[in-house]
C-alpha positions as a printed NumPy array, in Angstrom:
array([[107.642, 107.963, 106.9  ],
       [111.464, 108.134, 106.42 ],
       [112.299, 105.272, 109.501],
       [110.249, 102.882, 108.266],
       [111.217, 103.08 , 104.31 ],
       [115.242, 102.968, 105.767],
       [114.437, 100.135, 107.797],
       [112.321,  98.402, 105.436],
       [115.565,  98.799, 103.12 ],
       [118.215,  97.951, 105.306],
       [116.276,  94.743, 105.469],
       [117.282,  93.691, 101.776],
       [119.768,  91.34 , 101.262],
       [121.897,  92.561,  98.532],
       [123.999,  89.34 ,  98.632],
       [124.06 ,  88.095,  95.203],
       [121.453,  88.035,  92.877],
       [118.936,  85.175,  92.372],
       [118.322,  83.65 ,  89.429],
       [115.825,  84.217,  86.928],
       [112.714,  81.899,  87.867],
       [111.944,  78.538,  86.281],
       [109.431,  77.466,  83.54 ],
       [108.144,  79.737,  81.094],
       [107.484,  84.024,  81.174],
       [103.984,  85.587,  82.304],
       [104.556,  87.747,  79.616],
       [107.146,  88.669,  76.852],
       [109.982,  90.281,  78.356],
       [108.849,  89.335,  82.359],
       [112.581,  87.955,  82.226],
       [114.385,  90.593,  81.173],
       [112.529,  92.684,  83.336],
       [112.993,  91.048,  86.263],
       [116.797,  90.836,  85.812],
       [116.706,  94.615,  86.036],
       [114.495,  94.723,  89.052],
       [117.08 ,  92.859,  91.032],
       [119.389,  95.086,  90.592],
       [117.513,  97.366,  92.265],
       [116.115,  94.525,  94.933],
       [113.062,  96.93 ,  96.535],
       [109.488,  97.377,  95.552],
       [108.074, 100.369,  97.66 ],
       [103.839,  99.352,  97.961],
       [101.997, 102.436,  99.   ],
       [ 98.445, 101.729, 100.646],
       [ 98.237,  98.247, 100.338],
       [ 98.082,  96.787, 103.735],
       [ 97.847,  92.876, 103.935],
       [ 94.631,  92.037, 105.364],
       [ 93.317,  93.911, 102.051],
       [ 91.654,  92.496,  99.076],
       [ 93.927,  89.058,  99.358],
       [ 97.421,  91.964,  99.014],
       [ 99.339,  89.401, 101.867],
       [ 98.692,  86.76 ,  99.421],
       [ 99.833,  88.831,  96.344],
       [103.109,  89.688,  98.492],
       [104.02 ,  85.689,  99.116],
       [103.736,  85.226,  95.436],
       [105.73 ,  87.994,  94.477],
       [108.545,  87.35 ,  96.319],
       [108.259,  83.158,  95.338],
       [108.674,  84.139,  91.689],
       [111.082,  86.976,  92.468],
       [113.322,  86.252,  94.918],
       [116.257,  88.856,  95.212],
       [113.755,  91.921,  95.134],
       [111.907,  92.214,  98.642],
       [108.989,  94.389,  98.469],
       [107.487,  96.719, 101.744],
       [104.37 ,  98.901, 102.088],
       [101.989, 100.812, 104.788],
       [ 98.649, 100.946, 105.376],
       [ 97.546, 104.99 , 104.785],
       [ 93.981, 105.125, 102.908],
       [ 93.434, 106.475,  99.482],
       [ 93.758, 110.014, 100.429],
       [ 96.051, 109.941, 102.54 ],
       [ 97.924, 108.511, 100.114],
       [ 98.101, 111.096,  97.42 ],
       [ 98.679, 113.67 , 100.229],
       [101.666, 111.645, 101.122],
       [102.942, 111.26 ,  97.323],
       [102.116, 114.969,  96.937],
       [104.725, 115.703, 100.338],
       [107.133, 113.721,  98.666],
       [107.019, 114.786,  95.446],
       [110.246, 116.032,  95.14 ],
       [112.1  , 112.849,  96.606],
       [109.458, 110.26 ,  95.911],
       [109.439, 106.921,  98.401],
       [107.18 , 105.409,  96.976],
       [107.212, 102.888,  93.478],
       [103.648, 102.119,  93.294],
       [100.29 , 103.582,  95.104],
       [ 96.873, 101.852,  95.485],
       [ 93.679, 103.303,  95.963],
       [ 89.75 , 103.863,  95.403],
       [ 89.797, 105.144,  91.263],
       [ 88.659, 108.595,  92.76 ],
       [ 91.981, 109.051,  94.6  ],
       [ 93.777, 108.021,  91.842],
       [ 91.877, 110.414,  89.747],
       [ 93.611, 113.349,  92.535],
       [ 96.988, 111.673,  92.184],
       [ 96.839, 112.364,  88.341],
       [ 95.564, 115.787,  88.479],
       [ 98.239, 116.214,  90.53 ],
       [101.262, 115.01 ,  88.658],
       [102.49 , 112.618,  91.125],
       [102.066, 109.142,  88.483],
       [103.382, 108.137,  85.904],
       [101.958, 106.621,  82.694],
       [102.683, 102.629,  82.787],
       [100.441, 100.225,  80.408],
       [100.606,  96.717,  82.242],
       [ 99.844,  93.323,  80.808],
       [ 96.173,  93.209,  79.979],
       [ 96.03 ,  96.898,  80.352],
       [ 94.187,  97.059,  76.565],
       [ 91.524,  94.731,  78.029],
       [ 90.153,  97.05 ,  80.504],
       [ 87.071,  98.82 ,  80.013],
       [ 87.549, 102.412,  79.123],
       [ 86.306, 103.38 ,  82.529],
       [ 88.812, 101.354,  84.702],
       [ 91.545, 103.137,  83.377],
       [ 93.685, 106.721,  82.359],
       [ 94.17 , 106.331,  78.714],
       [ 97.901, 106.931,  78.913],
       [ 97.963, 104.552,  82.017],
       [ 98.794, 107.011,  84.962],
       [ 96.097, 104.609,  86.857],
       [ 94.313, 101.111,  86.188],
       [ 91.768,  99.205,  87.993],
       [ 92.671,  95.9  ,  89.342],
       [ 89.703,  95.085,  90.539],
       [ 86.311,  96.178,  91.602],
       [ 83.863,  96.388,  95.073],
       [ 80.525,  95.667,  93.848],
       [ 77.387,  96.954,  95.134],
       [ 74.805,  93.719,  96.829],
       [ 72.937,  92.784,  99.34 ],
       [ 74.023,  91.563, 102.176],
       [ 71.277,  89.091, 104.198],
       [ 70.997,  87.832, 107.424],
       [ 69.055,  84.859, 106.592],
       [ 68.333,  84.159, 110.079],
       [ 66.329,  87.434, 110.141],
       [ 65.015,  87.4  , 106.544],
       [ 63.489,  84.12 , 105.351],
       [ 62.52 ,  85.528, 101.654],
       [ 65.644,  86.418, 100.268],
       [ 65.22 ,  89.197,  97.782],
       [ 67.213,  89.049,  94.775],
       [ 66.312,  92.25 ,  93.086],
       [ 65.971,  95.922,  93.835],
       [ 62.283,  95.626,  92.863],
       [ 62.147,  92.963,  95.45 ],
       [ 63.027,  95.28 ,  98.023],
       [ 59.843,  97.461,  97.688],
       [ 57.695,  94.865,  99.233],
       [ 56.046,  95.615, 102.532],
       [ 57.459,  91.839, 104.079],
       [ 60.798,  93.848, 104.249],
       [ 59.76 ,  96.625, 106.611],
       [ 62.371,  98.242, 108.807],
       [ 65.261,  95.986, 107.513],
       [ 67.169,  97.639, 105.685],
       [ 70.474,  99.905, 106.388],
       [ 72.463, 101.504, 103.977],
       [ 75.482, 104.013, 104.35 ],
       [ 75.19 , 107.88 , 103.887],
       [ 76.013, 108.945, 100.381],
       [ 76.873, 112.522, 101.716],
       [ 79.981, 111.537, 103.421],
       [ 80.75 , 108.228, 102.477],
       [ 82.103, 106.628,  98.94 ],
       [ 80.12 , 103.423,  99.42 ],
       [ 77.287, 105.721,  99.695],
       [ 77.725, 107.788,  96.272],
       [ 78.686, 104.084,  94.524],
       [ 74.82 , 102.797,  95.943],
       [ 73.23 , 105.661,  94.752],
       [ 74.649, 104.657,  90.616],
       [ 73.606, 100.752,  91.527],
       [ 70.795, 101.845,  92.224],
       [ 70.282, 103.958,  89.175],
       [ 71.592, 102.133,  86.862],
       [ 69.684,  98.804,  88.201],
       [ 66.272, 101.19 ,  87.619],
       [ 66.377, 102.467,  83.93 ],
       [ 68.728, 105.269,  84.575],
       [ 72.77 , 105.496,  83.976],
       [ 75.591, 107.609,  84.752],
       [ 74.352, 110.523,  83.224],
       [ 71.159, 110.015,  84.673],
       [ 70.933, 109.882,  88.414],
       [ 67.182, 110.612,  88.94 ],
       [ 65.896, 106.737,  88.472],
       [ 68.266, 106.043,  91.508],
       [ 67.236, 109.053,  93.771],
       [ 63.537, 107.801,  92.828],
       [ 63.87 , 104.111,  93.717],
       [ 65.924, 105.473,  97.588],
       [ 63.298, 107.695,  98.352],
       [ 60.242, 104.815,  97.351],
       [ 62.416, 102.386,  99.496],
       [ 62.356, 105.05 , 102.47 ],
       [ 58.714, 105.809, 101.624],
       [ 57.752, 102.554, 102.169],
       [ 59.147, 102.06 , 105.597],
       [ 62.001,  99.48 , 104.409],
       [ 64.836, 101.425, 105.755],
       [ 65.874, 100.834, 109.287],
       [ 68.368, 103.56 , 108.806],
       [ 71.066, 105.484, 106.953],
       [ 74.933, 105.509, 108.602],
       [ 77.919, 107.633, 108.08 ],
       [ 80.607, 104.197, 109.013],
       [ 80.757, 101.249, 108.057],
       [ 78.092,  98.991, 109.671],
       [ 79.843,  95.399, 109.588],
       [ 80.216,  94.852, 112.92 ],
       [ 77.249,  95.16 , 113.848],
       [ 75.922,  92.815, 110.701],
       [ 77.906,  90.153, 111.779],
       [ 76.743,  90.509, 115.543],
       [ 73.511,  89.783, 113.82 ],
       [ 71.938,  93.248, 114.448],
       [ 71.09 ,  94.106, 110.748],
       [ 68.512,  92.313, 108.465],
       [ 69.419,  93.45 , 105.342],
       [ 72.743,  95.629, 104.668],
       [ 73.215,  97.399, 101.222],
       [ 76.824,  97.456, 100.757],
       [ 79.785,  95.634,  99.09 ],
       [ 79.782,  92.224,  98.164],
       [ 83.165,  91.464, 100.119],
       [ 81.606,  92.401, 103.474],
       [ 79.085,  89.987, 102.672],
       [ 81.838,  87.555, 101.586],
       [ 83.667,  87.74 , 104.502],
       [ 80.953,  87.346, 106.823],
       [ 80.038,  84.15 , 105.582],
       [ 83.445,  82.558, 104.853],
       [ 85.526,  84.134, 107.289],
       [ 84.119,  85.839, 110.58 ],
       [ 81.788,  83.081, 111.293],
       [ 78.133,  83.969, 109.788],
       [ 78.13 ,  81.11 , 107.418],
       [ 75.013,  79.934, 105.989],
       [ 73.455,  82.759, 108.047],
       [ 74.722,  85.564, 105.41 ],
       [ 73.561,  85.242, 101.577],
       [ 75.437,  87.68 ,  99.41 ],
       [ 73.188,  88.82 ,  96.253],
       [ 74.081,  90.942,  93.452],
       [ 70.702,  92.441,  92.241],
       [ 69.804,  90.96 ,  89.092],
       [ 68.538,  93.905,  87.548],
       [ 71.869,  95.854,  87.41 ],
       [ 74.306,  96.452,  90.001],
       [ 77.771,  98.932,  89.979],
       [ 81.091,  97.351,  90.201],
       [ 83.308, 100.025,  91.628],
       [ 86.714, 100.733,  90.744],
       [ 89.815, 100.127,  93.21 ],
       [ 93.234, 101.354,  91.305],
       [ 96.933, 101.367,  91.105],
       [ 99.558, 103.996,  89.605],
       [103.457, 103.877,  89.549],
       [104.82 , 106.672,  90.729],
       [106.209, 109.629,  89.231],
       [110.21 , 109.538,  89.347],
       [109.661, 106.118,  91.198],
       [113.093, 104.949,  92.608],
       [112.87 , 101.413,  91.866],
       [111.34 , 101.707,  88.5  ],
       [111.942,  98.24 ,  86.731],
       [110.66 ,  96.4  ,  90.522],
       [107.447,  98.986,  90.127],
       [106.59 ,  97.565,  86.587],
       [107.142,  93.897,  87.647],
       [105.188,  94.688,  90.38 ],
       [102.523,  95.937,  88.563],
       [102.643,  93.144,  85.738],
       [102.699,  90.356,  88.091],
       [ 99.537,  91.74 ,  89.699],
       [ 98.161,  92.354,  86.174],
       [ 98.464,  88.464,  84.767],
       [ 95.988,  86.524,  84.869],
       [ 97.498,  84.609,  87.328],
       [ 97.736,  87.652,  89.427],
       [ 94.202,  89.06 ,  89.07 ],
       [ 92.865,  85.382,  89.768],
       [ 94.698,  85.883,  93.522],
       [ 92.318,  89.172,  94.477],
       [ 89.038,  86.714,  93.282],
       [ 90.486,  84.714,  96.333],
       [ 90.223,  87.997,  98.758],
       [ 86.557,  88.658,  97.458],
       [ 87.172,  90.889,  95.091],
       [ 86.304,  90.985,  91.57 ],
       [ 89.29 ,  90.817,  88.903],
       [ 88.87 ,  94.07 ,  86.616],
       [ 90.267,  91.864,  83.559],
       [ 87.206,  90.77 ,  81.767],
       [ 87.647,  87.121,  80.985],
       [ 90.113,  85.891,  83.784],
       [ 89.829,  82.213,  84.658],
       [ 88.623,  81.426,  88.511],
       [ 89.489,  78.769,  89.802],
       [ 86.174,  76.586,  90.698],
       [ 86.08 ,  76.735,  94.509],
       [ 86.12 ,  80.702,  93.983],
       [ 83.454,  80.805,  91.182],
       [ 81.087,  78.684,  94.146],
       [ 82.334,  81.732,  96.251],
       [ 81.719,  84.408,  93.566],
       [ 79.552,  83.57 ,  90.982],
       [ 79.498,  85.306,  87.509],
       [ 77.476,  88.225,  87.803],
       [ 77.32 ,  90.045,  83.72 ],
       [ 74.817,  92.59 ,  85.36 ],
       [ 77.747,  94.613,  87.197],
       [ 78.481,  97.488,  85.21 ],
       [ 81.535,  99.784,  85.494],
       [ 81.794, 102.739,  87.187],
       [ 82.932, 105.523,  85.952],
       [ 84.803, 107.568,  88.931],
       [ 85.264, 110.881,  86.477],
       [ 81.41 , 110.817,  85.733],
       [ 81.031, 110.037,  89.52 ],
       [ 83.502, 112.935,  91.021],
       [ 82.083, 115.377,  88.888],
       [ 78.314, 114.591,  89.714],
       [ 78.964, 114.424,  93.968],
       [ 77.351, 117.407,  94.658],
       [ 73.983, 117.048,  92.676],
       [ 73.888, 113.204,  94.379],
       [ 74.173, 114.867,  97.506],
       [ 71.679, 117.749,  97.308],
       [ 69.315, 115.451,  95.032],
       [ 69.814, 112.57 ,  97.814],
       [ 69.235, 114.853, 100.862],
       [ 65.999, 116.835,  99.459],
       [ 64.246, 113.907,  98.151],
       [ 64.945, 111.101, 100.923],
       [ 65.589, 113.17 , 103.859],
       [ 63.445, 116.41 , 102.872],
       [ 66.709, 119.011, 102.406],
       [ 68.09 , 117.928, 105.987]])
């Protein structure tokens, strides 16, 4: 981890400073902040690796406005992340950390981040965030489903619609026992039949009708994209990027609709902390503002991913892309942590008969 942080900062020009941008501040003080960033002319991005919720895109940006403070990051994975901030907790490397809002949950237990209250932090929903600001969503993965319309004609746009016999054998969702995307499905689909956080059983119910019924091809313990976009899967419960993607970038097109249930749906939280005894503080919170703005949660909308800010502005070509959807509802990652088990026991004796 050492080589590539040295090389990374033996990469920074220190030749003389830029100056400050043009036009007017993001945000009271952006400025004066950013005056004291270049001073220290490194922003150290943990787990944020470019071809990642639109992060390449954030990076250009960054460094447009803020020229004189050069910014580098790797690629671990939410846990490995916090493992690697816990290693280094003595001589941290890193400034900031990104991760899944469970992860970041770990990195506070763990005393390895720092309280920092961005721009817009007051905004954010109570569950997108540590109240003293140790972590904050930026934005969310949102349960949908994900249809090959060359293999479905009758699009179903609602959990209810999923029920129906015409959808036999379709329908492939990932394993809530050892997968994240799994445990978020199981709330969506509670919370899109009468239940809630608290209240997992309406969700269990509505999987093991769905299974009942003969709708579910099968249940997977990886990610199944590939094989969506080869055109092997009908219908694939999963995150609204995937679906996203498929269509606008890997070459599915019209061939992939992308539908948040309209019942309810769960928008799950993806998170950011700076790092406890951070070495580049000032470049961490300018980081973490600039990503925070409006302007900067607009730029994840344009890696299919939902802002976390309530209220941000889209530009229109991204609302075609992403419509409003008011029926996502926050996830709350403590709620979620704590209730893993029971989703997995209640999961595996009522769908799969206690295998």
């Amino acid at each position: 981890m050492k080589s590539w942080l040295l090389a990374a900062a033996a990469a920074v020009s220190f030749a003389s400073a830029a100056h400050a941008f043009d036009g007017a501040e993001l945000y009271e003080g952006e400025a004066a902040l950013y005056e004291a960033a270049q001073q220290e002319g490194i922003v150290v991005s943990f787990d944020t690796g470019p071809t990642w919720a639109n992060w390449a895109a954030q990076f250009k940006a960054f460094k447009e406005r803020y020229p004189g403070v050069e910014i580098v990051y790797n690629d671990l994975g939410s846990a490995a992340t916090v493992v690697a901030l816990e290693k280094t907790k003595n001589r941290p490397q890193a400034d900031t950390a990104y991760y899944f809002a469970g992860s970041a949950l770990d990195a506070a237990d763990k005393g390895v981040v720092a309280p920092f209250q961005p721009v817009n932090f007051e905004k954010l929903p109570a569950p997108f965030k540590e109240a003293e600001g140790r972590w904050f969503t930026i934005h969310t993965l949102n349960i949908a489903f994900l249809v090959n319309t060359n293999l479905v004609k009758d699009v179903p746009t609602s959990w209810a619609d999923l029920l129906d016999e015409k959808y036999a054998n379709t329908i492939v969702y990932l394993d809530p026992r050892s997968t994240g995307q799994g445990q978020v499905l199981v709330f969506a689909a509670a919370l899109g039949n009468g239940g809630s956080m608290d209240d997992i059983a309406p969700g269990i119910d509505y999987l093991t009708k769905l299974h009942q019924a003969g709708n579910v091809m099968r249940t997977v313990g990886t990610t199944p994209y590939a094989q969506f976009v080869k055109g092997e899967i009908p219908i694939y419960i999963g995150y609204e990027n995937d679906g996203l993607k498929a269509k606008y970038t890997d070459g599915m097109g019209d061939a992939v609709q992308v539908v948040i249930p309209e019942e309810a749906s769960a928008a799950a939280p993806y998170a950011i902390s700076m790092v406890e005894g951070a070495p580049n503080p000032n470049a961490a919170k300018l980081w973490l503002n600039f990503i925070m703005t409006d302007e900067g949660q607009a730029r994840f909308a344009d890696g299919f991913v939902r802002p976390s800010v309530p209220g941000v502005a889209l530009p229109a070509e991204v609302v075609e892309k992403m419509p409003a959807a008011p029926q996502l509802q926050p996830l709350d990652v403590a709620k979620a942590k704590e209730m893993k088990a029971a989703v997995d026991s209640a999961w595996s004796k009522a769908v799969l008969g206690g295998q």
